[in-house]
C-alpha positions as CSV (number, residue, x, y, z in Angstrom):
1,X,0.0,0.0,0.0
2,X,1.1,3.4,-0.6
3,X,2.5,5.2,2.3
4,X,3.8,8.9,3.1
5,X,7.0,9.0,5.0
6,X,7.7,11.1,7.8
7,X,11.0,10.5,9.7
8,X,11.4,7.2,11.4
9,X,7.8,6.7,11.3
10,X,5.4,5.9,8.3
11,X,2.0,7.3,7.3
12,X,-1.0,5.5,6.2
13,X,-3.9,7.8,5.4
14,X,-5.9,5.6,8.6
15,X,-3.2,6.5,11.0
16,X,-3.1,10.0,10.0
17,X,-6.8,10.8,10.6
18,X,-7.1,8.4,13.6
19,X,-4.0,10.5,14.7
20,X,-6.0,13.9,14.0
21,X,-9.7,12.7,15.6
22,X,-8.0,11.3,18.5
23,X,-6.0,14.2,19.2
24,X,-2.4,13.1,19.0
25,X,-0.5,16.6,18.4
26,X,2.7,15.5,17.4
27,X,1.8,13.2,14.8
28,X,-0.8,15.7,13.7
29,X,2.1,19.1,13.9
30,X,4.3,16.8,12.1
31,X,2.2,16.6,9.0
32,X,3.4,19.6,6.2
33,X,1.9,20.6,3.2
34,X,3.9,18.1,0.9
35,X,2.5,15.4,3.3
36,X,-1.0,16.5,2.8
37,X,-1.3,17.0,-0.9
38,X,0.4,13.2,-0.9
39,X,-1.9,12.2,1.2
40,X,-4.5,13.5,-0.7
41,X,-3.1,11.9,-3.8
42,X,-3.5,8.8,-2.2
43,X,-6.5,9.0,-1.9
44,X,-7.7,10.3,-5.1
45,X,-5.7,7.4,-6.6
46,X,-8.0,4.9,-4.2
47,X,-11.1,6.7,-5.9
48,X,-10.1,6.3,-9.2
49,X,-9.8,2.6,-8.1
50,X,-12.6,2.2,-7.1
51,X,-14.9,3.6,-9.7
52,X,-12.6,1.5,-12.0
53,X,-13.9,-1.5,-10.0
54,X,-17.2,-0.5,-11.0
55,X,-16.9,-1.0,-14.7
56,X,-16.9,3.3,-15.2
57,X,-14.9,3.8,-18.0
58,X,-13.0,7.7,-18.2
59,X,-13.4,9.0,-21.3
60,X,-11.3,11.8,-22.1
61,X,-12.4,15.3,-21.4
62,X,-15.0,17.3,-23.6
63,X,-14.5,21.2,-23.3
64,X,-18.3,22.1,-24.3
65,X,-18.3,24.2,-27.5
66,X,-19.9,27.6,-27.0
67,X,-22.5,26.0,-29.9
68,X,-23.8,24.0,-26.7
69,X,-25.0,27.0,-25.2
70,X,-26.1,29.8,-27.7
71,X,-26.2,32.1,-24.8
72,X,-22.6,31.6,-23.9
73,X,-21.2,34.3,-25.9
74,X,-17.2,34.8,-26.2
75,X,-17.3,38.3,-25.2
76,X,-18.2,36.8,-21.2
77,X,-15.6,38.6,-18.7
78,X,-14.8,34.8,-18.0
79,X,-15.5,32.6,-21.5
80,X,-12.6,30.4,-20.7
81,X,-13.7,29.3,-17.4
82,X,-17.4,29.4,-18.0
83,X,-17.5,27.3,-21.3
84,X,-16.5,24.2,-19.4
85,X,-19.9,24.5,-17.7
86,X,-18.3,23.7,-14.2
87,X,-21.0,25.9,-12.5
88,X,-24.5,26.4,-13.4
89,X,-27.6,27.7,-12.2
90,X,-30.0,24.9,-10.7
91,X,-33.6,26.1,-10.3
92,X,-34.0,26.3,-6.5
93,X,-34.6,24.0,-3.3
94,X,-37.8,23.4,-1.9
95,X,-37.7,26.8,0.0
96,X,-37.5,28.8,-2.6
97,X,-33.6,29.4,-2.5
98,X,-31.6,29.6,-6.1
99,X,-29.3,26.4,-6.3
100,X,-25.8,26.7,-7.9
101,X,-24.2,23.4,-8.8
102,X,-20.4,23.0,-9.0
103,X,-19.3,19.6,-11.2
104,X,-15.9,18.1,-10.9
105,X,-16.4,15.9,-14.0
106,X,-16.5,19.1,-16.1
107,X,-12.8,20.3,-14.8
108,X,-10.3,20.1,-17.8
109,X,-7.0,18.8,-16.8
110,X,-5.2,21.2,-14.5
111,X,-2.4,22.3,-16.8
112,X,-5.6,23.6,-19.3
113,X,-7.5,25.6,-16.3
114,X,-6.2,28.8,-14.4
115,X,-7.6,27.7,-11.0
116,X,-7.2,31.2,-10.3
117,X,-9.2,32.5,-13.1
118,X,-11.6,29.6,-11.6
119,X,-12.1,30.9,-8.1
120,X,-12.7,34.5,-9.7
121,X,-15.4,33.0,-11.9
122,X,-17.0,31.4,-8.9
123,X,-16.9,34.7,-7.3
124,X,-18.3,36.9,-9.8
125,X,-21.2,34.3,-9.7
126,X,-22.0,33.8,-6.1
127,X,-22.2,37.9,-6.3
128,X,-25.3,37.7,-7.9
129,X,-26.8,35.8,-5.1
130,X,-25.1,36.0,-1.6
131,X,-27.2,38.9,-0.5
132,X,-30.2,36.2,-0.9
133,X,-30.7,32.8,0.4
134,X,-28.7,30.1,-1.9
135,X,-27.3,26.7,-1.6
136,X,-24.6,24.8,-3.5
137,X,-24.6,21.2,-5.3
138,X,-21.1,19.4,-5.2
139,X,-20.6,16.6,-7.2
140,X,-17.7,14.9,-6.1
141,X,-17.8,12.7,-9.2
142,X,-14.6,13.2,-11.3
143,X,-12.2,14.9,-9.3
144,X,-9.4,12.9,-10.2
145,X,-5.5,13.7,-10.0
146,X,-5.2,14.9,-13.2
147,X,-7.7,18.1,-12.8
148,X,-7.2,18.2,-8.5
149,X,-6.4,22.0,-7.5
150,X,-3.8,22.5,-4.7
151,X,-5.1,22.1,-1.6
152,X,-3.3,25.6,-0.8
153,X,-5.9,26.9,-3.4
154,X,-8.7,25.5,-1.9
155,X,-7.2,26.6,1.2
156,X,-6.8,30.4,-0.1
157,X,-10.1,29.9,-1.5
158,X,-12.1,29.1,1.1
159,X,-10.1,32.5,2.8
160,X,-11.3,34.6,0.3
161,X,-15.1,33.9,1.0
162,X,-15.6,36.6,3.8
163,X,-18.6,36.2,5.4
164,X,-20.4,38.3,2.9
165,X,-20.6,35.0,0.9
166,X,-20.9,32.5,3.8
167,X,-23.5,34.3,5.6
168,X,-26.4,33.3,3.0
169,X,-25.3,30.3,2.3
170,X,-27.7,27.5,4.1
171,X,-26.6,24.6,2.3
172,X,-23.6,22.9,1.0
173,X,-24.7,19.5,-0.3
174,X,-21.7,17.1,-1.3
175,X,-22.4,14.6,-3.5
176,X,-20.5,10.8,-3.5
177,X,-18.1,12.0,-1.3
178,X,-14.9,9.8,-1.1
179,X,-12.7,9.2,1.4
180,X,-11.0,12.3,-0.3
181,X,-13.2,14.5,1.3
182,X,-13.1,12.9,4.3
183,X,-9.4,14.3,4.7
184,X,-10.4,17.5,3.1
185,X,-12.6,17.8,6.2
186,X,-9.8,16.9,8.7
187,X,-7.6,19.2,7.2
188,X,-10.0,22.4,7.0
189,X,-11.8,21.4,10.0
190,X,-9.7,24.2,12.2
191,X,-10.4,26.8,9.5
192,X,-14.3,26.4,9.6
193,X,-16.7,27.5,11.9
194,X,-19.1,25.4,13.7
195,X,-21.8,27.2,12.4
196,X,-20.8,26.7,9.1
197,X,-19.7,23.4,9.1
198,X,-23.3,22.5,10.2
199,X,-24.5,23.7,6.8
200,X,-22.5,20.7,5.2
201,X,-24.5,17.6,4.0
202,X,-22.8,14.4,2.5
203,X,-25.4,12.2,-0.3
204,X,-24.4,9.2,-1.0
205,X,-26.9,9.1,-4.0
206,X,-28.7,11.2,-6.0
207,X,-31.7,10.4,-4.5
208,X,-31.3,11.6,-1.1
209,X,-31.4,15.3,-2.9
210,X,-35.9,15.0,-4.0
211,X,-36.6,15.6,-0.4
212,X,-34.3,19.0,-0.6
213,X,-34.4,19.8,-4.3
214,X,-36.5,20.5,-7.0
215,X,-34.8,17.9,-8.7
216,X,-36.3,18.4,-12.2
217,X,-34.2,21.1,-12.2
218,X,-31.1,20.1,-11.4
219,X,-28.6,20.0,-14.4
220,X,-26.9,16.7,-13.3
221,X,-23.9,15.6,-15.6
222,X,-24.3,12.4,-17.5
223,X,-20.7,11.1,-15.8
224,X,-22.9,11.8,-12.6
225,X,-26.1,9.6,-13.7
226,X,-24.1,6.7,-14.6
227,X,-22.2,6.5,-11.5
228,X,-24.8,6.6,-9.4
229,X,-26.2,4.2,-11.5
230,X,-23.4,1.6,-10.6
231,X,-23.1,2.5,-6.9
232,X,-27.2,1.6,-7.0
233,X,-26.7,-1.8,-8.8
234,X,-23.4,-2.0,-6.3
235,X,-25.1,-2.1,-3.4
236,X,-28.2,-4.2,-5.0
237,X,-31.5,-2.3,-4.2
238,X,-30.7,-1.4,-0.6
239,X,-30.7,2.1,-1.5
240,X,-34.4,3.7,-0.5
241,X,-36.4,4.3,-3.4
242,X,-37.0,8.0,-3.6
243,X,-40.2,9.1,-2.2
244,X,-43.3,9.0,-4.6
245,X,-44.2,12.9,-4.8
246,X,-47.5,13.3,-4.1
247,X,-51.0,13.9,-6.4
248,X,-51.5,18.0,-6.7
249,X,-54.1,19.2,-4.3
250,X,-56.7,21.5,-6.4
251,X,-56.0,24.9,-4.9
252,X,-57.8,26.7,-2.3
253,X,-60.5,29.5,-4.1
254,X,-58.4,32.1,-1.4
255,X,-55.5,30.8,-2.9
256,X,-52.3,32.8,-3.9
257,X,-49.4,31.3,-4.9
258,X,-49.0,28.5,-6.7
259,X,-52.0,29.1,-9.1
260,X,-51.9,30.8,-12.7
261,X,-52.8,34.4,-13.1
262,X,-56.6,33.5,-15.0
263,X,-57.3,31.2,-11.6
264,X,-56.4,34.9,-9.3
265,X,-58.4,36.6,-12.0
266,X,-61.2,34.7,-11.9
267,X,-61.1,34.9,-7.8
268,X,-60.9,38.3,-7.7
269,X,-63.8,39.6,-9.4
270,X,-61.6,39.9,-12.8
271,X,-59.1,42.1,-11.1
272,X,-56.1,42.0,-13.5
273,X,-53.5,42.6,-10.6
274,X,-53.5,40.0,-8.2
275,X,-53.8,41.1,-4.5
276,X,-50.3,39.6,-3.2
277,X,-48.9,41.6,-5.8
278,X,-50.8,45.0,-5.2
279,X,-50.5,44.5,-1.6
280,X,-46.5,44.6,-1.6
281,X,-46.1,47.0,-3.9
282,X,-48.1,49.1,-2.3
283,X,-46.5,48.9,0.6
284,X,-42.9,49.3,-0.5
285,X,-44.3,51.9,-2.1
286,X,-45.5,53.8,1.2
287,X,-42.3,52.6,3.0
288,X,-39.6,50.9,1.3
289,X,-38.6,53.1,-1.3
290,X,-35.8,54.3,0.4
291,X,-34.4,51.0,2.1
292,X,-30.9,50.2,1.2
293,X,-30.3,46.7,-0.2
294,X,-34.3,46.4,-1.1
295,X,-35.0,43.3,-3.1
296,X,-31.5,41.8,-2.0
297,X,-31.8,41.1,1.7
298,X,-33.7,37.7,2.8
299,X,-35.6,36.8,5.6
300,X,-37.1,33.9,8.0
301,X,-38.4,31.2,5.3
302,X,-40.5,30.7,8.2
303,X,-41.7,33.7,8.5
304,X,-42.4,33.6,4.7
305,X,-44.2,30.2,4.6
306,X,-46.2,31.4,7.2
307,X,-47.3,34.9,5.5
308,X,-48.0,32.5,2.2
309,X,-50.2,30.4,4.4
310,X,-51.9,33.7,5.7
311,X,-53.0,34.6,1.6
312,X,-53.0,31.3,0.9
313,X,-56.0,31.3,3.4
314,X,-57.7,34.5,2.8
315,X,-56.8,36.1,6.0
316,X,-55.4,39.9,5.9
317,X,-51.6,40.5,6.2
318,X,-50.4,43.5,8.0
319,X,-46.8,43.9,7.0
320,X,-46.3,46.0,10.4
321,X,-46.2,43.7,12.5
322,X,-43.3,41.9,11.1
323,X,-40.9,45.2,11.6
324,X,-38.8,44.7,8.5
325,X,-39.7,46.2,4.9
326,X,-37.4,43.5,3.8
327,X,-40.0,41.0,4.1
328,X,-42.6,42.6,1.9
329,X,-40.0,42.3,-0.8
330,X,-39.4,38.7,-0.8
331,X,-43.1,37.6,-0.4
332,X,-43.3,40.1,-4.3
333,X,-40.4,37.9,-5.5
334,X,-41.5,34.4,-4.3
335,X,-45.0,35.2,-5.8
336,X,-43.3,35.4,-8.8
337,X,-40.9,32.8,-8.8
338,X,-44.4,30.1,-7.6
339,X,-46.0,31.2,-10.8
340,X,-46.3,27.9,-12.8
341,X,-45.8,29.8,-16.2
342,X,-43.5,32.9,-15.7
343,X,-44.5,36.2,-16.0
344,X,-43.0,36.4,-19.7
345,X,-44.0,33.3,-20.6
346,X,-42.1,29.8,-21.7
347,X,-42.9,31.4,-25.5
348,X,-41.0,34.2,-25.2
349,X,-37.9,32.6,-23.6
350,X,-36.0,32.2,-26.9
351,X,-36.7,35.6,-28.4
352,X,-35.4,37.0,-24.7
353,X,-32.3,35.5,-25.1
354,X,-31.4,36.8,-28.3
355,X,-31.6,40.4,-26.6
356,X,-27.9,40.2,-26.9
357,X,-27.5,39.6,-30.3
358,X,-29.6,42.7,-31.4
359,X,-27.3,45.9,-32.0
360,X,-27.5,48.3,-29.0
361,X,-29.5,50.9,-30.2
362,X,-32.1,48.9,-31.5
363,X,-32.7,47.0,-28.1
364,X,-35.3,49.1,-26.4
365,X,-37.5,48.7,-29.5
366,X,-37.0,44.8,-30.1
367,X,-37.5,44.6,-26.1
368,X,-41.3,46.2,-26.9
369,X,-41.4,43.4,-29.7
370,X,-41.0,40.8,-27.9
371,X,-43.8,42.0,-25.1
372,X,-46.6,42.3,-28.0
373,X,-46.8,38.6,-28.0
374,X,-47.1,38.6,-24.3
375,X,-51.0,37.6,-23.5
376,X,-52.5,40.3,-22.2
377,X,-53.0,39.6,-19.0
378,X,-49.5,39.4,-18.7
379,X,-48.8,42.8,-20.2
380,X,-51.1,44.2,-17.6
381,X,-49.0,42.4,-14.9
382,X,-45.7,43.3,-16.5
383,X,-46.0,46.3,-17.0
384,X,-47.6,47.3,-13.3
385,X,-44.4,45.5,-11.7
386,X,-41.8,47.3,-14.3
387,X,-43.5,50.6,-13.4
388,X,-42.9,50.5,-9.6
389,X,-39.1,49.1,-10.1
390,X,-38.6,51.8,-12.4
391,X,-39.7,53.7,-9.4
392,X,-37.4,52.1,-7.1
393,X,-34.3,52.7,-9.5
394,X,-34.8,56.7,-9.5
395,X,-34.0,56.3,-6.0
396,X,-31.3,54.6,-6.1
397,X,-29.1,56.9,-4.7
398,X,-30.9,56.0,-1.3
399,X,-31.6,52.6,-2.0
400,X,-28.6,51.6,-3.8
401,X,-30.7,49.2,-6.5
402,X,-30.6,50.8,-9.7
403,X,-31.9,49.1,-12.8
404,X,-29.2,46.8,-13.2
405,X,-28.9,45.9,-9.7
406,X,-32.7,45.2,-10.0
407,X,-32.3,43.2,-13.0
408,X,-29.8,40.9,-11.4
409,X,-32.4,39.9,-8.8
410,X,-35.6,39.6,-10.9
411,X,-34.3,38.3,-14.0
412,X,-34.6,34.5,-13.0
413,X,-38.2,35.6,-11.1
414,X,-39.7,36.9,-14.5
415,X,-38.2,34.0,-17.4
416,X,-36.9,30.5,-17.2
417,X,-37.2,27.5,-19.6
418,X,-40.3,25.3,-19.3
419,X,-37.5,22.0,-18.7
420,X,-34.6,22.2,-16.5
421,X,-33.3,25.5,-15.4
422,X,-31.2,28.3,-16.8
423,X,-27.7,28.2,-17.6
424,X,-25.5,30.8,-16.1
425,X,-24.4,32.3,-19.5
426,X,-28.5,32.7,-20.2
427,X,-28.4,35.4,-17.1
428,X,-26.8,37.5,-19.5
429,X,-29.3,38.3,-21.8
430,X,-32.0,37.5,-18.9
431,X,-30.8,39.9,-17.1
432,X,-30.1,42.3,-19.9
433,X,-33.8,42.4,-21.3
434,X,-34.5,42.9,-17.6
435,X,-32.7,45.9,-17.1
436,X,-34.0,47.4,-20.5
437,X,-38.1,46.9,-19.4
438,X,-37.0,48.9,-15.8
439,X,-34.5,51.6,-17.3
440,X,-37.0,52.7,-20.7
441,X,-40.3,51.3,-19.2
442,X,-41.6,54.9,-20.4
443,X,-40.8,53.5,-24.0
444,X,-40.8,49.6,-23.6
445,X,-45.2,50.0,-22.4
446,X,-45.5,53.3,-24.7
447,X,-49.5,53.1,-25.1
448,X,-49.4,55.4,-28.4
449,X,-49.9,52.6,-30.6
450,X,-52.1,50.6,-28.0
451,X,-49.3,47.9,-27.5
452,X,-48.0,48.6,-31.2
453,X,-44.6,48.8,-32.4
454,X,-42.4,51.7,-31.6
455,X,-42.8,54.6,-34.2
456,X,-39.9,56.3,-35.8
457,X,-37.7,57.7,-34.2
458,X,-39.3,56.5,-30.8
459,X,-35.8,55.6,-29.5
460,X,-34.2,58.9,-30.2
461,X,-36.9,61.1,-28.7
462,X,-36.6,58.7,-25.7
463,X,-33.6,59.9,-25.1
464,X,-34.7,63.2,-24.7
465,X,-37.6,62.2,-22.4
466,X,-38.2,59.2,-20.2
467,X,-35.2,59.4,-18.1
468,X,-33.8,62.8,-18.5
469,X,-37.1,64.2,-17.8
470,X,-36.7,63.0,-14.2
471,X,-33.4,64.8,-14.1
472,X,-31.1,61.5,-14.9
473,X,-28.8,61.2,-17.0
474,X,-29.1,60.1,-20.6
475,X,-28.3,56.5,-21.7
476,X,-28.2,55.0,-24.9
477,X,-30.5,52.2,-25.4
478,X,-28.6,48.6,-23.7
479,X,-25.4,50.2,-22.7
480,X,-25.1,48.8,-18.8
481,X,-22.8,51.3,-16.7
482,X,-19.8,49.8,-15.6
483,X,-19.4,48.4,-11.6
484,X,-18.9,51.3,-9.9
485,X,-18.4,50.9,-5.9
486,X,-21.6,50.4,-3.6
487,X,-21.6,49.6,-0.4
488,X,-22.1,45.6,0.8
489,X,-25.8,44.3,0.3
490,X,-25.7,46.6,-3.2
491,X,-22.9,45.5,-5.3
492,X,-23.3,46.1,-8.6
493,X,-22.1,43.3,-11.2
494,X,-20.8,43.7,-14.6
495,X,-22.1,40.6,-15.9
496,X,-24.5,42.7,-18.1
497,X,-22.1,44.8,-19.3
498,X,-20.3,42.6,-21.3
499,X,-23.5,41.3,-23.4
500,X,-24.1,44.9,-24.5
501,X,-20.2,46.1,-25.5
């Protein structure tokens, strides 16, 4: 067996974590950083046995083409890293929180990845979603010695997420962890906090994610599926089957979320705004306006859940007694995001994406395209919601959420694909056509034409009115202002600004 020498005495990888969890401190001081990546080596070689045991043949490495993805575009701040498709946006768990899954089976071979450029990418994504909820998907699957970063990268890593981008975090699900990780944990164990280590789950199958997940909407790697494929027939049905999800329940008649916007019509006397909607936006209105961070703090999902079973039941909501004008805001996003068709439909999703592809100054006017074909019930919801962010972003000198800021957060509330979940280079135009409806939502829902196309020379004038009538400063249709600094809770990203150079 392979064996790590130190001094007189030798290593095996049991000694040296019986030595750490029974609290031998000369063994465990004696250990240096050589010693630990070998050790870690070891190990990684012992997986790589094993899955060879099970018949899982490695096939070489595919870097995905950016054909794969026609949203990935090659002018992304981080194309190299993000074609690989390491990280992508996962739908969300079953409270409501945006899942990002991270898969070791998509790492190149170290020598073709700047690990560096890597942990920057990872970054600028969690950015968009630590001053929310989120969790993380590992899949172990695939980390092999070839594509393995230093552990003194992950241990800079882990460093470098202050607690801006811990804080939020309320999950880390690993999946098929190894004995590999097992050391990992041994080794880091010092570094993390309690609190935070408690947010770490181990799955031995995929399975064991349906009770946490919506797993429909996981993007799970083919590698992944087939190996947990073998461990299953490994271990010869004793695996649980998952649990049968059960029949809908027809909905409530005071129900609120969860149901189409025709079923709220229809319950509310054919009121084209549905209450949970008017309710909170009436209310941020009165008293949020001028909230820093609003629509990018959190709050209790218990004290959510509860509010949705107070609609949900027809009983009033008084916002006051809750004491934070935060809440307001997520109960307006979680409506959204519990709509079973999005607010711009599964139709338009396609057109939406090709935002980016449309020259700058003709943008704002294909943006007012695309809404014709909304239903019009949809229009009349639309455009209600864009008017009061548009609102929100005029104050952004208070509230720190200008349009793009705005855009980041409602961008996956408003469009997503009817199967599976969006990729993290479709944010880009998502959040692009976004940022257009709030910014020109003078000229996106012009009414001249009753909901027709944009006359001539619509776009110019708009520059002339619209904004710069409120005393702001012109903008050219699509161009995104670069980052500029904002204080924690309203960083600004620059994802969108690359789609619209």
């Amino acid at each position: 067996m392979a064996m790590v020498s130190e001094g007189p005495r030798a290593w095996t990888p049991e000694r040296w974590h019986r030595g750490r969890v029974l609290g031998h401190p000369g063994e465990q001081q004696n250990m240096s950083q050589p010693d630990l990546e070998e050790l870690a080596e070891i190990e990684l070689q012992r997986d790589e046995e094993k899955a060879a045991a099970l018949s899982i043949a490695r096939k070489p490495l595919v870097v995905p083409t950016p054909g794969q993805d026609p949203a990935l575009s090659v002018n992304h701040p981080f194309y190299d890293v993000a074609r690989h498709g390491i990280l992508q946006v996962a739908g969300e768990d079953r409270f409501g929180r945006r899942v990002i899954t991270f898969s070791c089976c998509r790492m190149p071979p170290s020598h073709e990845l700047n690990h560096r450029r890597l942990l920057e990418y990872l970054k600028h994504t969690l950015d968009q979603y630590v001053e929310s909820d989120y969790t993380i998907v590992y899949f172990h699957y695939g980390l092999n010695s070839r594509n393995k970063p230093s552990l003194g990268w992950l241990q800079s890593t882990y460093k470098e997420f202050d607690r801006r981008y811990k804080k939020n975090l309320k999950a880390l699900y690993v999946v098929h962890p190894t004995n590999f990780i097992k050391v990992l944990w041994t080794i880091f164990k010092p570094l993390i906090s309690h609190k935070f280590g408690r947010k770490i789950i181990y799955f031995n199958y995929l399975s064991e994610l349906r009770e946490h997940l919506k797993y429909g909407q996981l993007i799970v790697p083919p590698e992944v599926l087939r190996y947990d494929e073998k461990l299953r027939n490994l271990h010869g049905g004793q695996v649980p089957a998952p649990a049968k999800t059960p029949p809908p329940r027809p909905p409530l008649p005071t129900q609120q979320f969860g149901v189409s916007l025709q079923y709220l019509k229809d319950k509310n006397q054919g009121e084209l705004i549905p209450p949970v909607l008017r309710f909170t936006v009436t209310y941020l209105r009165e008293k949020g306006l001028r909230t820093e961070g609003l629509f990018r703090r959190s709050a209790s999902v218990h004290t959510i859940r509860e509010i949705q079973r107070l609609y949900n039941q027809g009983k009033p909501v008084n916002f006051d007694d809750y004491g934070d004008v935060h809440i307001p805001a997520v109960i307006l996003k979680t409506f959204l995001r519990e709509l079973p068709q999005p607010l711009l439909t599964f139709t338009a999703y396609e057109q939406i994406l090709g935002i980016t592809s449309v020259e700058s100054s003709l943008r704002v006017t294909r943006c007012h395209q695309i809404l014709q074909s909304l239903p019009e019930h949809n229009y009349a919801v639309l455009r209600y919601l864009m008017g009061f962010l548009h609102e929100v972003s005029r104050e952004s000198i208070f509230n720190k959420m200008n349009s793009s800021n705005l855009a980041c957060v409602f961008g996956l509330n408003l469009i997503w694909p009817s199967q599976g979940a969006s990729s993290l280079s479709a944010l880009v135009p998502m959040n692009l056509f976004t940022e257009l409806l709030i910014e020109y939502y003078e000229m996106v829902f012009s009414t001249q034409e009753a909901r027709g196309g944009l006359g001539a020379g619509a776009v110019e004038a708009g520059e002339q009115s619209g904004p710069v009538s409120r005393g702001r400063t012109p903008r050219r249709p699509g161009l995104v202002p670069r980052a500029s600094a904002a204080p924690d809770g309203a960083r600004e990203t620059p994802l969108v600004l690359e789609a619209s150079r």
